[in-house]
PyMOL Python script that loads the backbone (N, CA, C, O; Angstrom):
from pymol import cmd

cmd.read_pdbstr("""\
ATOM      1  N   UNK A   1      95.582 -41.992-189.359  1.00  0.00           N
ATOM      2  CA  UNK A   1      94.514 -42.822-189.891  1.00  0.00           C
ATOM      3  C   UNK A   1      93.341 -42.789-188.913  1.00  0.00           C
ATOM      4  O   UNK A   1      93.546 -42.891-187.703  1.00  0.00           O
ATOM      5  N   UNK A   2      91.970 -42.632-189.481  1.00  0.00           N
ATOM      6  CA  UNK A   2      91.039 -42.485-188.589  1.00  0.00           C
ATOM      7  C   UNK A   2      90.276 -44.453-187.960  1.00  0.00           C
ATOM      8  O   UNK A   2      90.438 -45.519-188.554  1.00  0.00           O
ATOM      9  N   UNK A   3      89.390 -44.164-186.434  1.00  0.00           N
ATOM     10  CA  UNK A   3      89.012 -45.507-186.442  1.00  0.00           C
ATOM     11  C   UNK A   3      88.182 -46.163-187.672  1.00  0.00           C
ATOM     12  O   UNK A   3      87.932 -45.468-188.658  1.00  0.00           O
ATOM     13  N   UNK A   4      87.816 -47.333-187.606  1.00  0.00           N
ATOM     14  CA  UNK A   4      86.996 -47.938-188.618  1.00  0.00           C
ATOM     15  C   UNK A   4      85.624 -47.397-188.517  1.00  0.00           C
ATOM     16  O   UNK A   4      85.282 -46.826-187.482  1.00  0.00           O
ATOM     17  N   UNK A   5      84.657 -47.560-189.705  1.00  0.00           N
ATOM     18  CA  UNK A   5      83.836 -46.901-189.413  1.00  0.00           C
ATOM     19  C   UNK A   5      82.870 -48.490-188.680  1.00  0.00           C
ATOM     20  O   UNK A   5      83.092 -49.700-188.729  1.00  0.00           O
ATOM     21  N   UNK A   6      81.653 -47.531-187.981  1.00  0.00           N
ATOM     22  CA  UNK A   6      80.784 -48.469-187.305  1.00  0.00           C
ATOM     23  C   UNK A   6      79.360 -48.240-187.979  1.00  0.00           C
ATOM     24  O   UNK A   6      79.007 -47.202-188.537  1.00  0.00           O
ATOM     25  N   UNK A   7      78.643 -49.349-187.830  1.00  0.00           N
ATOM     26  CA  UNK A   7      77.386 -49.343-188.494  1.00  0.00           C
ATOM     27  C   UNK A   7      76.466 -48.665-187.791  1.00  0.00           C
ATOM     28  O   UNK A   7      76.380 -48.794-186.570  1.00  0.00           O
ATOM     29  N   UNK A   8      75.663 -47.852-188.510  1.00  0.00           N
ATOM     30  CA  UNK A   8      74.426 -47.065-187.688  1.00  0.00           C
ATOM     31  C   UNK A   8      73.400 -47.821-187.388  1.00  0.00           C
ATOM     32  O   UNK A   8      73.006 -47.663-186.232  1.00  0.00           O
ATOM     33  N   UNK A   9      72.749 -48.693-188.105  1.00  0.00           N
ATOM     34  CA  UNK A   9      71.650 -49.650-187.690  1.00  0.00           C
ATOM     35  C   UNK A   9      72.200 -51.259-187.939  1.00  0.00           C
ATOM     36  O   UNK A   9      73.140 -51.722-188.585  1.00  0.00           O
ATOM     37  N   UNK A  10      70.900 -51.994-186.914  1.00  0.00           N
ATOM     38  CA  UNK A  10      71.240 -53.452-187.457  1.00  0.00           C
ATOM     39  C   UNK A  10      70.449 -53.827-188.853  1.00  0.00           C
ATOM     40  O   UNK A  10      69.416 -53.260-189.206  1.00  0.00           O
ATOM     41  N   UNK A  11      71.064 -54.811-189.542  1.00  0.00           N
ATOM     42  CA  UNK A  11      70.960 -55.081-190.705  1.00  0.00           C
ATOM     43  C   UNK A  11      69.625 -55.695-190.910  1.00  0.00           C
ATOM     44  O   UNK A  11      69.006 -55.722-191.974  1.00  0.00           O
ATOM     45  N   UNK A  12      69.062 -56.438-189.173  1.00  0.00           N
ATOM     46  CA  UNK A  12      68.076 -57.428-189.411  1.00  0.00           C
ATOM     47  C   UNK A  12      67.164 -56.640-188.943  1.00  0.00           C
ATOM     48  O   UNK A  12      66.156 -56.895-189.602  1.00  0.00           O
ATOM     49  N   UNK A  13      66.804 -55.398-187.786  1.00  0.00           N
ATOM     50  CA  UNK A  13      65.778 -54.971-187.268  1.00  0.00           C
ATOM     51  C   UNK A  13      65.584 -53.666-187.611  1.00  0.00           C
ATOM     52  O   UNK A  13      64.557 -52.994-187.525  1.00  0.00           O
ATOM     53  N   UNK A  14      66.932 -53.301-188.105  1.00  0.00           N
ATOM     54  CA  UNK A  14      66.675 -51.379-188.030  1.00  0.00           C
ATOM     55  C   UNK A  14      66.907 -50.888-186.839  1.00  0.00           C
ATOM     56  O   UNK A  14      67.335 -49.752-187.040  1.00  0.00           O
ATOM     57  N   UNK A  15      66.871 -51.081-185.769  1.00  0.00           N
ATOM     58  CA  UNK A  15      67.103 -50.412-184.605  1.00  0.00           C
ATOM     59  C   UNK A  15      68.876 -50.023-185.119  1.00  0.00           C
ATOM     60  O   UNK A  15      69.568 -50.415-186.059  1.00  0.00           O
ATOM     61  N   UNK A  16      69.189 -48.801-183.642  1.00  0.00           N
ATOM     62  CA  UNK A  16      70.235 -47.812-183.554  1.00  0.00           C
ATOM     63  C   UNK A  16      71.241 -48.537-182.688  1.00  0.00           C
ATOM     64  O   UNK A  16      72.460 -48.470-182.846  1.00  0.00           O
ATOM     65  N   UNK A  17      70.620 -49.230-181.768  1.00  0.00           N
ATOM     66  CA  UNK A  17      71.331 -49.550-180.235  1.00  0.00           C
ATOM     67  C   UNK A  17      72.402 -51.068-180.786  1.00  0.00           C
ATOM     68  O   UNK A  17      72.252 -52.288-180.847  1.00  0.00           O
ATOM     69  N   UNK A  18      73.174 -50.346-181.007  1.00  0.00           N
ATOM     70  CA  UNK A  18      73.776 -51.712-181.227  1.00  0.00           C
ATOM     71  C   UNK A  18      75.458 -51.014-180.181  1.00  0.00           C
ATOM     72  O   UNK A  18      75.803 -49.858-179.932  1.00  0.00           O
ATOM     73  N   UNK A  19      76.169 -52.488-179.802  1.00  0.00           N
ATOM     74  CA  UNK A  19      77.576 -52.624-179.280  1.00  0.00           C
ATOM     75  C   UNK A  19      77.622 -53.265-180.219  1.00  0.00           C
ATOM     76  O   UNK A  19      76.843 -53.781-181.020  1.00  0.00           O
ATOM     77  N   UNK A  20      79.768 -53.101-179.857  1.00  0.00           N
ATOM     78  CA  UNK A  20      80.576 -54.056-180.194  1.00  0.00           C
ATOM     79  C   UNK A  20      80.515 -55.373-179.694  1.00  0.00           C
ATOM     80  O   UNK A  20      80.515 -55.523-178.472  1.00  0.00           O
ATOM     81  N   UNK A  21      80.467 -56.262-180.372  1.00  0.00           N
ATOM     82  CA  UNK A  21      80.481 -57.734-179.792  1.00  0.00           C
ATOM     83  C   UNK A  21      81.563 -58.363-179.525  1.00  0.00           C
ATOM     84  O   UNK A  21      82.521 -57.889-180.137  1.00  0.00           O
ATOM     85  N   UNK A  22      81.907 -59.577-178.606  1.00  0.00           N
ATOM     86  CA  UNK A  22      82.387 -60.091-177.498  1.00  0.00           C
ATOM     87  C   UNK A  22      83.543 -61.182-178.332  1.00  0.00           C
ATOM     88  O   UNK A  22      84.519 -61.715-177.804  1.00  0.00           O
ATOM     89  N   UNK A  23      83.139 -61.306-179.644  1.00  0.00           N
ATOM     90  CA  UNK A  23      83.876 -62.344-180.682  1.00  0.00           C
ATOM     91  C   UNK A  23      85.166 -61.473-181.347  1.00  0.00           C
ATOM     92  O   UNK A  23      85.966 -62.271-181.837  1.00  0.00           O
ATOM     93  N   UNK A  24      85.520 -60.330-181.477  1.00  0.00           N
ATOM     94  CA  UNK A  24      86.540 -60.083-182.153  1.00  0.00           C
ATOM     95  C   UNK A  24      86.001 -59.084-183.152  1.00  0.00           C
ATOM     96  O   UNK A  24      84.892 -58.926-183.664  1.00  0.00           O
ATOM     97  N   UNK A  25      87.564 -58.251-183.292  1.00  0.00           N
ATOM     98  CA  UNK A  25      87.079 -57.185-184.605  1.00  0.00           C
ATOM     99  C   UNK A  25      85.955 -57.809-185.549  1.00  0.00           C
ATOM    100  O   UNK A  25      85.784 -58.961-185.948  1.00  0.00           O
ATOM    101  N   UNK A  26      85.246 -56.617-185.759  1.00  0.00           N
ATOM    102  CA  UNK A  26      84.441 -56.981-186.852  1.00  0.00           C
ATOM    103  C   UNK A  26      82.786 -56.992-186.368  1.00  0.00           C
ATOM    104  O   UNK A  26      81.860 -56.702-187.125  1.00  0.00           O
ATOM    105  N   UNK A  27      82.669 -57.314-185.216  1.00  0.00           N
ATOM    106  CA  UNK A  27      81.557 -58.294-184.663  1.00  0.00           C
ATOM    107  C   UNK A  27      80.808 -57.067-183.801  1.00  0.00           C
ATOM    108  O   UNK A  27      81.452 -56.279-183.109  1.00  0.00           O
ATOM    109  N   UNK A  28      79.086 -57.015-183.972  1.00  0.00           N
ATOM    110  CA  UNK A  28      78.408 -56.361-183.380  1.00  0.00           C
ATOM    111  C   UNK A  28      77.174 -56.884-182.578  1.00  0.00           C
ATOM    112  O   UNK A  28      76.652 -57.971-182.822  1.00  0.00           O
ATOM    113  N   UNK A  29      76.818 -56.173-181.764  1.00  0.00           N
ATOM    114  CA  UNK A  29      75.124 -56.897-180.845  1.00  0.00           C
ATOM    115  C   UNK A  29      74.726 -56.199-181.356  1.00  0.00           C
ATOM    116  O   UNK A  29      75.246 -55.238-181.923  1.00  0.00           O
ATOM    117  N   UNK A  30      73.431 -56.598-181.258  1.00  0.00           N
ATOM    118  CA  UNK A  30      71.970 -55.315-181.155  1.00  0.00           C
ATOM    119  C   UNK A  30      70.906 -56.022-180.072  1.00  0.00           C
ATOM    120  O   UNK A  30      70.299 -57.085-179.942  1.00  0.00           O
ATOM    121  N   UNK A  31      71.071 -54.756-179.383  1.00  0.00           N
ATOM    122  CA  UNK A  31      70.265 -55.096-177.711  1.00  0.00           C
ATOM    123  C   UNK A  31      68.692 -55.256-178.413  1.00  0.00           C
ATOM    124  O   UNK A  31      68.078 -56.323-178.414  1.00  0.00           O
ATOM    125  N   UNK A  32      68.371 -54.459-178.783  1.00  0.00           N
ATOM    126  CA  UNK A  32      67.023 -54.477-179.628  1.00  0.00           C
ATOM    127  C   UNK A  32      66.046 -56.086-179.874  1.00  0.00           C
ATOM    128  O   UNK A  32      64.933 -56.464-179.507  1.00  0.00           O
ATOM    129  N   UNK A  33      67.374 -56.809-180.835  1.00  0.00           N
ATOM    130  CA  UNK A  33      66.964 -58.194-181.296  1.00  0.00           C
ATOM    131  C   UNK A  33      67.736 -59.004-180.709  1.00  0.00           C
ATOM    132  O   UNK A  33      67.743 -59.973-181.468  1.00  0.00           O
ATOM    133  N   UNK A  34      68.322 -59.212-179.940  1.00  0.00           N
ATOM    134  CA  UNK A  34      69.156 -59.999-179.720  1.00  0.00           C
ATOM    135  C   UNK A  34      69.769 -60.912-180.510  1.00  0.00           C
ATOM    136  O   UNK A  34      69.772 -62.114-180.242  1.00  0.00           O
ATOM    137  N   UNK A  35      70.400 -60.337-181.664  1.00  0.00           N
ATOM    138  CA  UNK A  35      71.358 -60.861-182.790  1.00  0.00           C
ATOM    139  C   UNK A  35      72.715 -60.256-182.760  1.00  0.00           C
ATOM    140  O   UNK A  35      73.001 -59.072-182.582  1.00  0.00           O
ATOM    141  N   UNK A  36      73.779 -61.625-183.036  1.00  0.00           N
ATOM    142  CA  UNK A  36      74.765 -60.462-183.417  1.00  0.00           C
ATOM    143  C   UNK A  36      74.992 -60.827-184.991  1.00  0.00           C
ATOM    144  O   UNK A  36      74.573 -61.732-185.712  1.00  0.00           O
ATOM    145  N   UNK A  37      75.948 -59.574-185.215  1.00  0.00           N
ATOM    146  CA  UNK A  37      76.537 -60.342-186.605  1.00  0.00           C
ATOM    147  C   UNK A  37      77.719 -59.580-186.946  1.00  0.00           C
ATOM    148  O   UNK A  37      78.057 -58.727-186.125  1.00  0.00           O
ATOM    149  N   UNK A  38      78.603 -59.753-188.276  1.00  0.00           N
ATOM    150  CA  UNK A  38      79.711 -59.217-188.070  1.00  0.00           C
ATOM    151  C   UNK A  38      79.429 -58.665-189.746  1.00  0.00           C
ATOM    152  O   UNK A  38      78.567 -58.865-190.602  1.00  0.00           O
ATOM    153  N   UNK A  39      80.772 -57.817-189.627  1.00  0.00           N
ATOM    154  CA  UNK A  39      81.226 -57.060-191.000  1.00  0.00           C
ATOM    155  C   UNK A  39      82.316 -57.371-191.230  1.00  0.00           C
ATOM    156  O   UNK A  39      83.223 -57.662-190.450  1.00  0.00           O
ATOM    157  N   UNK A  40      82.280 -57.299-193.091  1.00  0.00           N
ATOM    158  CA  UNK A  40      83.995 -57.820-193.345  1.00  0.00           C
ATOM    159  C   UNK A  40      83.795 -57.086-194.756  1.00  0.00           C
ATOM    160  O   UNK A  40      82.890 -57.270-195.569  1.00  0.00           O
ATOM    161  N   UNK A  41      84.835 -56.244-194.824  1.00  0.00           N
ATOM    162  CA  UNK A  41      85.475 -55.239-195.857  1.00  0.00           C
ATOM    163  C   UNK A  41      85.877 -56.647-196.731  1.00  0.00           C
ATOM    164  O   UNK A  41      86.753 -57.368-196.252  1.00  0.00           O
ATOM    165  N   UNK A  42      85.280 -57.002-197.915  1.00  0.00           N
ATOM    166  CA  UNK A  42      85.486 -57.679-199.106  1.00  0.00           C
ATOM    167  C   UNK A  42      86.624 -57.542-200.297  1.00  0.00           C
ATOM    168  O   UNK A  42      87.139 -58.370-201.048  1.00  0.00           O
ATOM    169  N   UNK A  43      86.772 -56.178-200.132  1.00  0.00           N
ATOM    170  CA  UNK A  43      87.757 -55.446-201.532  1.00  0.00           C
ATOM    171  C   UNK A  43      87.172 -54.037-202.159  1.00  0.00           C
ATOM    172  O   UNK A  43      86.377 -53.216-201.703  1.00  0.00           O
ATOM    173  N   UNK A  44      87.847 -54.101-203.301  1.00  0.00           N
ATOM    174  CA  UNK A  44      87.686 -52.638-204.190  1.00  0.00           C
ATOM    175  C   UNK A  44      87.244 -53.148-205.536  1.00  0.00           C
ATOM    176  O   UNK A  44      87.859 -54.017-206.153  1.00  0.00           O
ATOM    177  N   UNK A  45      85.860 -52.409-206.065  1.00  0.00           N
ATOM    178  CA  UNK A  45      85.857 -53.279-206.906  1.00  0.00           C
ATOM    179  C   UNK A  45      86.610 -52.192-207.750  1.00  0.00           C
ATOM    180  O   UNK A  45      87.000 -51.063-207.455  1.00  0.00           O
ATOM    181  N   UNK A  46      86.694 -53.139-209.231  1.00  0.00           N
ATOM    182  CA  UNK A  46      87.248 -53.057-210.361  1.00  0.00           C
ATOM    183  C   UNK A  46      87.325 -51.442-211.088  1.00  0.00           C
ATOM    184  O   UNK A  46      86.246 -50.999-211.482  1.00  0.00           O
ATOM    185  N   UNK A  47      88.545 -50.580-211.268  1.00  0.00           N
ATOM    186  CA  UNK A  47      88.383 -49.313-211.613  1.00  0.00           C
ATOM    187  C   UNK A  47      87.852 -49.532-212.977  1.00  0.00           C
ATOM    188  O   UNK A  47      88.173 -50.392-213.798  1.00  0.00           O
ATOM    189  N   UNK A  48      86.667 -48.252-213.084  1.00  0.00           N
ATOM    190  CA  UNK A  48      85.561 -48.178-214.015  1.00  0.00           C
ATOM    191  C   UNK A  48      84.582 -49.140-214.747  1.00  0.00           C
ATOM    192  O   UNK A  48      84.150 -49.277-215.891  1.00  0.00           O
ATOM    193  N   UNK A  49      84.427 -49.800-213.414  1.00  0.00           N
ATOM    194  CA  UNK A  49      83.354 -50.290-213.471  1.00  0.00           C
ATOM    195  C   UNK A  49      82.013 -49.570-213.551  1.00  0.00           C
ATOM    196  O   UNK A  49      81.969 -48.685-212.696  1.00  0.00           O
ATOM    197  N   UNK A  50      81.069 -49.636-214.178  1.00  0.00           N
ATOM    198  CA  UNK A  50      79.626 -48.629-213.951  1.00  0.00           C
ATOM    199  C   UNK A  50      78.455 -49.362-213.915  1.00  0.00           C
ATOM    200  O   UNK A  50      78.110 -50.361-214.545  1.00  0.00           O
ATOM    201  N   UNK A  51      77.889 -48.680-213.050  1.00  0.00           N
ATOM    202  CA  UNK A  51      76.133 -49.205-212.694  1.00  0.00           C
ATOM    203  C   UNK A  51      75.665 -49.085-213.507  1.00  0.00           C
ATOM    204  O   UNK A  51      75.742 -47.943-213.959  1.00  0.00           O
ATOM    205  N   UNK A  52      74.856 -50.081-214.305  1.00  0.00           N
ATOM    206  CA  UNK A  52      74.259 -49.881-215.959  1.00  0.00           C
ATOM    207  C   UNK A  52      72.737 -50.085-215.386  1.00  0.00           C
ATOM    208  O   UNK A  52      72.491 -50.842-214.447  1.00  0.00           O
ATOM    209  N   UNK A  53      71.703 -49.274-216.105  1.00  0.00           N
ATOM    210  CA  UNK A  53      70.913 -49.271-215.552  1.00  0.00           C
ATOM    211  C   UNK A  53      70.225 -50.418-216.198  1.00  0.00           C
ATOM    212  O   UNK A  53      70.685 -50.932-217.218  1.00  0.00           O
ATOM    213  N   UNK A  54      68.657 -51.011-215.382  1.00  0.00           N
ATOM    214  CA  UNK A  54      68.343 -52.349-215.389  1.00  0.00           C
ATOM    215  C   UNK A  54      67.156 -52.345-216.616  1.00  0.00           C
ATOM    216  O   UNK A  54      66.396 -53.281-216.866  1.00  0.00           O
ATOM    217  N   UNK A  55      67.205 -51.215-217.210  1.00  0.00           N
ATOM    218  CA  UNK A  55      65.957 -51.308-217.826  1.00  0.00           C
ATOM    219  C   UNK A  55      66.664 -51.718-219.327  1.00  0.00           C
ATOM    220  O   UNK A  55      65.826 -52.326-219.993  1.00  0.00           O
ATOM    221  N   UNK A  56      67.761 -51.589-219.946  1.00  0.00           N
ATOM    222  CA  UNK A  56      68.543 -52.213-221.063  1.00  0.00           C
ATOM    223  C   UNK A  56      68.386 -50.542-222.411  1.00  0.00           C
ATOM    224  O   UNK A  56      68.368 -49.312-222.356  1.00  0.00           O
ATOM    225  N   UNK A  57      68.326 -51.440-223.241  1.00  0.00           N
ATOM    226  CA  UNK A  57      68.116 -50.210-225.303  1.00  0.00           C
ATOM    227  C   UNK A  57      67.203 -49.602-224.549  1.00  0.00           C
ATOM    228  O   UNK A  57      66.701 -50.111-223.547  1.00  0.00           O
ATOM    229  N   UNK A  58      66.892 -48.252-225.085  1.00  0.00           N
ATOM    230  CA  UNK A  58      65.470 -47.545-224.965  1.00  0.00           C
ATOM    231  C   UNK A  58      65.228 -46.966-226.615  1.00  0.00           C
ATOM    232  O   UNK A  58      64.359 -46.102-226.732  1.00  0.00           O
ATOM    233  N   UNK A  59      65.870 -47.353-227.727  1.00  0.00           N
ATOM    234  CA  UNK A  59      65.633 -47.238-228.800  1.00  0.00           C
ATOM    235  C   UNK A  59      64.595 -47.070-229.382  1.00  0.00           C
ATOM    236  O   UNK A  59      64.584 -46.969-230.609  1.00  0.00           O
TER     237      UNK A  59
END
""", "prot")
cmd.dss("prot")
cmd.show_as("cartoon", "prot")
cmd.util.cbc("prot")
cmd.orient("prot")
């Protein structure tokens, strides 16, 4: 099994430079902004489910 994956940017600034943070799996810094924040794998959604597009009939 491979490691988890890690995030390429922070969510709030865009910058690259981010560590692991000091709170436990899950949890990241970004030297950049001085924020941290964490990630959490939610689930799977629903098999065949589909992205319907937002514009609706084109009739």
């Amino acid at each position: 099994m491979s490691e988890r994956a890690a995030p390429f940017y922070c969510p709030y600034c865009g910058d690259e430079d981010l560590r692991p943070g000091e709170q436990g799996h899950g949890s990241w810094e970004c030297a950049a902004c001085n924020r941290a924040f964490q990630l959490k794998f939610l689930g799977l959604l629903a098999r065949g489910f589909q992205h319907s597009d937002a514009g609706g009939d084109t009739t």
